[in-house]
N, C-alpha and C positions, 0 to 999 in steps of 0.2 A: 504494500500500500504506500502510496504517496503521498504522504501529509506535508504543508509547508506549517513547519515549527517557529519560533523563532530564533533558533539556531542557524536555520539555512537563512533565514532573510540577513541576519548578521553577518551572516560569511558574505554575503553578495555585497552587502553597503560596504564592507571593510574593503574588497575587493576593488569597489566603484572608485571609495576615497583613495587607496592605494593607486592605482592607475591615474589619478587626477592630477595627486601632488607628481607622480614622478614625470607627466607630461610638463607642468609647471617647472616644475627644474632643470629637465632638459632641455627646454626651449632654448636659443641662445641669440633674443635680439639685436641688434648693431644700433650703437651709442649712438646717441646723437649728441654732437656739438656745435653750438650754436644752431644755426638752419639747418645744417646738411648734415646725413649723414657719414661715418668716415668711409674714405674711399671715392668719395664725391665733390671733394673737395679742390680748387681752381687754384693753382700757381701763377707767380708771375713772374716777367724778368723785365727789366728797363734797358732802355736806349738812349743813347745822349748821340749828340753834332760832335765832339771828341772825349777821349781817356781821360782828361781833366774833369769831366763834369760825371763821368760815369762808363758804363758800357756801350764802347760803340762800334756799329755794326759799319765796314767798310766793303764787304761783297758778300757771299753766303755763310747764312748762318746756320745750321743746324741745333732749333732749339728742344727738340722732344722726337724721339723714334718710336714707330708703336701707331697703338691706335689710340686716341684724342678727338678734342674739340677746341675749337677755339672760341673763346668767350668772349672776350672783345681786345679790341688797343683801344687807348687812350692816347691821343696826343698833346703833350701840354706846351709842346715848342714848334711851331711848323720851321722847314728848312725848304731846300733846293732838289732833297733827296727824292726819287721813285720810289717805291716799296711792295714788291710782291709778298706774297703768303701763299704756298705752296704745299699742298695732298703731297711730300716728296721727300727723299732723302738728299737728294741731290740736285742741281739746278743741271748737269749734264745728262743730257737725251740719251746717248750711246750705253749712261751711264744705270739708267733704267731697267727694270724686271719689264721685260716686251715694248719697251722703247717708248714709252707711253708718250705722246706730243704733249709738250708747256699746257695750251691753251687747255687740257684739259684738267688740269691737277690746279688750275688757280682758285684759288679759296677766297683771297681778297687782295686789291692794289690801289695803292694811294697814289694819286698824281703827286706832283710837287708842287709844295707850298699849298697842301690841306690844310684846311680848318682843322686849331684847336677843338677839343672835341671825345666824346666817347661815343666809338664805334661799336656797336653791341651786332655780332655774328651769329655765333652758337651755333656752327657748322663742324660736321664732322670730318677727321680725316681717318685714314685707315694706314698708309703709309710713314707718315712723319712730317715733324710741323715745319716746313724750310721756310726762310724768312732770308728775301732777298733783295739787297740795296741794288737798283739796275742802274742809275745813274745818281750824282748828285750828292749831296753831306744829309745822313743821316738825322731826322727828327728826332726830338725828344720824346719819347712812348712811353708807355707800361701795355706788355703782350699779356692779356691775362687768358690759361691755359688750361687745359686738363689732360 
């Protein structure tokens, strides 16, 4: 015969509680600090017109390998300089995984003599973030990055 006692309903709630807290404790949320959680968090690096005033970029730069986003520049000094941003590891063609042409890896390009200013992107690359003076004296930036 099959009675429920109240020893079997005990063994089931113990049961129920024991699987609850050990889902509870195993769980294992990602911190958050401040807005974002880690992992998600945007780097930056700056540009200056020369080495006296900071980092300055006088032909390719290689700032991040990998996959990324760009999150914006800032410019807080306009110059003479051109400025690509490049899906790339490298500004040479030949130098390419299937020779991929410029015009298609460019992600953003500033004429010369842009407005001060925050450029907000949030474009992705998948290759590497290149960052390339084509003509002219480098701007004063902040690249902000992921």
């Amino acid at each position: 015969m099959n009675t429920i006692n109240y020893k079997n309903i005990l063994a089931v709630a113990f049961l129920l509680i024991a699987v609850t807290l050990a889902m509870l404790v195993l769980q294992n949320p990602q911190s958050a600090y401040g807005s974002i959680r880690v992992g998600d968090e945007m780097f930056a690096t700056s540009t200056a017109a020369s080495a006296v005033y900071g980092a300055t970029i006088t032909g390719d730069t290689l700032i991040k390998t990998g996959v990324g986003a760009l999150g914006s520049v800032i410019i807080t000094g306009a110059n003479t300089g051109v400025i690509n941003f490049y899906n790339a590891t490298t500004s040479n063609v030949d130098s390419r995984t299937g020779n991929t042409a410029t015009s298609t890896i460019l992600l953003a390009s500033f004429p010369a003599s842009a407005a001060a200013g925050t450029y907000t992107f949030d474009v992705q690359y998948t290759t590497g973030l290149l960052v390339e003076l084509e003509s002219g004296v480098m701007a004063t930036s902040t690249i902000v990055y992921r």
